[in-house]
N, C-alpha and C positions, 0 to 999 in steps of 0.2 A: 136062785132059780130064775130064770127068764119070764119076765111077763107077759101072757098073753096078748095077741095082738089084738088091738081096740080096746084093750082095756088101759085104761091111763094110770100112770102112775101112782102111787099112793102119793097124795103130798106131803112134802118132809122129806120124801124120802131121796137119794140121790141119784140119777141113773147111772145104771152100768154101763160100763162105757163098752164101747164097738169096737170091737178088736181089728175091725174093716177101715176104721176110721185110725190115720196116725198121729199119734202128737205131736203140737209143736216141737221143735226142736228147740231144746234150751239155749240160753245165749253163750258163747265160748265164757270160759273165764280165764278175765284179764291178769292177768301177771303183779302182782303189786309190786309198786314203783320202789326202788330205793329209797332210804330216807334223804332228805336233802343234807349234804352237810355242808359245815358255813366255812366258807373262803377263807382259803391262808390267808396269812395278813403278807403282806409283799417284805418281801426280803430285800435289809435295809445293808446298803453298803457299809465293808469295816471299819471302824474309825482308822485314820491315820495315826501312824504310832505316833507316842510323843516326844518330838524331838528333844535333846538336852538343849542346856541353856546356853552349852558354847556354839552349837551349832544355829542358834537364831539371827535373825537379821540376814536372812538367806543363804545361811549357812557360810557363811566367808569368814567369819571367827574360826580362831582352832580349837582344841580341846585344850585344858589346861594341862601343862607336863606332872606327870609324876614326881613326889619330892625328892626320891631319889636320883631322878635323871636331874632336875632343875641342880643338884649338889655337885652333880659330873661336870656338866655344863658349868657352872661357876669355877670350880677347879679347872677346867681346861682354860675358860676363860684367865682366870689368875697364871697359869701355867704360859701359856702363851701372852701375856704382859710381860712375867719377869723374862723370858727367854728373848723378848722386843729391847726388854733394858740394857740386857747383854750384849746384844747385835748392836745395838745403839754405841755404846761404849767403847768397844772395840772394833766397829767396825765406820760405824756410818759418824763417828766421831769423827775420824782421821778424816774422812773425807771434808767435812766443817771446820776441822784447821786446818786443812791444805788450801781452800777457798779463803778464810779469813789472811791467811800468809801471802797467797797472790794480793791481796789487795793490799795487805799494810804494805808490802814489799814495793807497790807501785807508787803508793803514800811516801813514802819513805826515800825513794829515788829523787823522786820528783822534791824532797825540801832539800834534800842535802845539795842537790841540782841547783838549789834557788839561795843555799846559804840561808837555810830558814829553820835549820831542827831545831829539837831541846837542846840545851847545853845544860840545863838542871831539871828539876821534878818538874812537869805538864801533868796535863788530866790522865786519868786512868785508863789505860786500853789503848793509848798513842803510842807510835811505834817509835823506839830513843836509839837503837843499834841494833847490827847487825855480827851474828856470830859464828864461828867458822872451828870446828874441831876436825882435821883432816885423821887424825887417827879412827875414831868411830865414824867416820863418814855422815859427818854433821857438814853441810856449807851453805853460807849465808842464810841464816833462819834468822827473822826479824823477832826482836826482844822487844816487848812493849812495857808501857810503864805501868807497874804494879803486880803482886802477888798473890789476890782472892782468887778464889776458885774462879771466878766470873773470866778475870782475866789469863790465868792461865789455861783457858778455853781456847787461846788465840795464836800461841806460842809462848817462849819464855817469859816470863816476865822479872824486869828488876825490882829489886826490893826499893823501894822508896824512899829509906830512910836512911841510904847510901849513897853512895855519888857513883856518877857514872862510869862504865868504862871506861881507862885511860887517864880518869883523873885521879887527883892526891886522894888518897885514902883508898880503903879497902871496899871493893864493889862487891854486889852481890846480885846474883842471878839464880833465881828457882827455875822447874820446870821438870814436865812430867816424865812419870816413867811407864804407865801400862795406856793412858786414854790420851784421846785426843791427837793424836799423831803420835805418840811417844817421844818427844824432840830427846829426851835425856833418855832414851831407852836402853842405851848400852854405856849410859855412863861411868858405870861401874868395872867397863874396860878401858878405861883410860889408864897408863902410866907415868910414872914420873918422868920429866923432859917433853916428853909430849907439848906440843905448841896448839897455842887459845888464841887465834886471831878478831879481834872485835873493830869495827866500824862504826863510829861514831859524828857528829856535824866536826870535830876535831880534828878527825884522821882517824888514822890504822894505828890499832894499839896492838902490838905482840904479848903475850903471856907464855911462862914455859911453866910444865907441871911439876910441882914442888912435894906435895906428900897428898894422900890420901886417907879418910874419916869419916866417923859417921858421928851422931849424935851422943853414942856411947862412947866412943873414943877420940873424943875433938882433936884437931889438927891443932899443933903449937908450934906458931908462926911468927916469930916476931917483926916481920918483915910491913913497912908500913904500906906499901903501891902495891895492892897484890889485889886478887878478883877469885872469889869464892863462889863455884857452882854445886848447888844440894838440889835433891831427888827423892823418891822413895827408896828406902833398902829393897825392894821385893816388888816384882808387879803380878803377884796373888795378892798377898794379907799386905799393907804396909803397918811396920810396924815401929820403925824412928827411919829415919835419913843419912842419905849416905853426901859424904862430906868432898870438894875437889878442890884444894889448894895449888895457885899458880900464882905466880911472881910476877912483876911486869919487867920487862926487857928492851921498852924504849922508852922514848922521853913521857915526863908526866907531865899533865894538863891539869890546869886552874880549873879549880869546881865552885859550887855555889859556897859561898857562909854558912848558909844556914838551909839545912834539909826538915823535911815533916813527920812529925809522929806518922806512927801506925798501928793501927788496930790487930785486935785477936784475930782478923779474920786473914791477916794478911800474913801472920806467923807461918813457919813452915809446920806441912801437915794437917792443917786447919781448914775446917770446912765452914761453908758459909750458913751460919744458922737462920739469918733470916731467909733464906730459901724454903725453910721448910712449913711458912705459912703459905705462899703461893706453891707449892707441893699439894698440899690439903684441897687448895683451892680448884686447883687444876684434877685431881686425883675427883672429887665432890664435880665437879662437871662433865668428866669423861663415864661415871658411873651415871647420873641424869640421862645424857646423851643414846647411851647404850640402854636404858631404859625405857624411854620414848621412843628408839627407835624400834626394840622391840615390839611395843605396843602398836606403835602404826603400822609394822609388816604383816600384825594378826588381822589388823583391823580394815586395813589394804591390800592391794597388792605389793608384795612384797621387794620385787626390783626395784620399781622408782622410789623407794623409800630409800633402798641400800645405797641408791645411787646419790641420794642425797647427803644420806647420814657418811657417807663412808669418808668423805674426805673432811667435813669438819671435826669428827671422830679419829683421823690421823694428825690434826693440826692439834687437836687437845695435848695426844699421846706426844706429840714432840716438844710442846714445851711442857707435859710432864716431866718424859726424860729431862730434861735440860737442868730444871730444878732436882730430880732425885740426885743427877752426876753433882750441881753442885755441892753438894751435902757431904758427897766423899772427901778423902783429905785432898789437899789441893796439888800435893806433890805425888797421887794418884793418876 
């Protein structure tokens, strides 16, 4: 109940409030704040993958081949050598004793021009006559002196431990049948009467063809002036030698006394064995070569390497061949 007016309040006590009178207005309330939350940490760039190990050093390394590719690669490698030895043989042989023959040929002119040839055994590889088979279409091919595989690289070669054509006794001339130009290539179509012209510092010796042989069924000749040409039987496998007996049919010529041994290597069909260490030798530096040179085209760029490697890498390969050919039999 309301207090009389004038009368004061009781104290203690609280007064009623005036309905006339308004109340403050309370303060808004504020919104509470979100809580803080703590900062990404910053997002760190991805590592760079990691390169392999053929690809370091700026990457110009290549990767290493597969073992199985590296064995392809090797075989073709091997494949294309022996198919170079072949080309070699019969092909770019001929062309190396048609070059060696212009030159003995010009050697050759030129002594007998001066009255200066052999008339007995000289060194080995000089040129002692010339020989002429009009039937096989053989003329003038320079004979030099000697029968190893070396020399009958060059043309015919006489046997050494014979006397020359034209002179007393019985000559003997080798010479190939499948490599190297094949001078005796169709020897094996020769018949009897058939004429054997030779050219010696002496003169012009005639020969007529008397019988024909091989190693299996030797020629029996009793005839003492006569001049014997042998060959391979076969120019695939050789397997003995085919035999040419001709008679001489003009005057005969004074030969030396006394002729020189000869070795195994000079027999017919014999190959040169000591070839087959500079074989190894050459064979052992053309695998180095090809070695190195692969490694410096991974490691380099790879043309001026090729261009490097490539021609001392073909001068290996030729006196490879040179030494594998000699190894064959010589009337090969």
């Amino acid at each position: 109940m309301a207090a009389e007016p004038g009368v004061a309040a009781a104290p203690g006590s609280a007064p009623d409030p005036d309905p006339s009178v308004a109340s403050p207005a309370a303060p808004p309330v504020q919104p509470t704040a979100p809580p803080v939350q703590p900062a990404a940490p910053p997002v760190q760039p991805a590592a760079p993958p990691v390169q392999p190990a053929a690809a370091a050093g700026a990457g110009r390394q290549r990767a290493a081949l597969p073992a199985g590719q590296c064995v392809a690669v090797s075989l073709l490698l091997l494949a294309t050598l022996i198919l170079g030895f072949l080309g070699y043989l019969f092909g770019a042989s001929g062309i190396q004793e048609a070059g060696a023959q212009h030159r003995l040929y010009a050697t050759l002119a030129r002594e007998l021009g001066q009255e200066i040839g052999p008339l007995g055994p000289t060194r080995p590889g000089a040129p002692v006559a010339l020989i002429s088979i009009p039937a096989i279409g053989l003329r003038s091919v320079v004979v030099v002196e000697g029968t190893s595989a070396e020399e009958l690289t060059l043309g015919p070669g006489h046997l050494r431990s014979t006397p020359l054509p034209g002179q007393l006794g019985m000559s003997v001339i080798y010479g190939r049948r499948a490599t190297f130009g094949a001078p005796f290539g169709h020897l094996n179509e020769v018949a009897p009467g058939d004429k054997i012209t030779t050219i010696t510092q002496q003169g012009i010796s005639v020969y007529r063809v008397v019988a024909l042989g091989d190693s299996q069924h030797p020629v029996t000749d009793t005839t003492l002036n006569r001049l014997v040409l042998m060959t391979a039987n076969s120019p695939q496998v050789p397997a003995y030698y085919l035999e040419v007996d001709a008679d001489l049919v003009t005057k005969v010529n004074n030969g030396p006394v006394e002729l020189p041994d000869i070795g195994p290597a000079e027999q017919a069909l014999a190959g040169d064995s000591g070839a087959l260490v500079l074989t190894m030798v050459w064979g052992l530096a053309l695998a180095l070569v090809a070695v190195g040179g692969a490694a410096a085209a991974g490691r380099w760029s790879p043309w001026p390497v090729y261009l490097v490697v490539a021609p001392v890498a073909l001068a290996i390969t030729w006196n490879l061949y040179e030494n594998l050919a000699a190894l064959l039999p010589n009337l090969y």
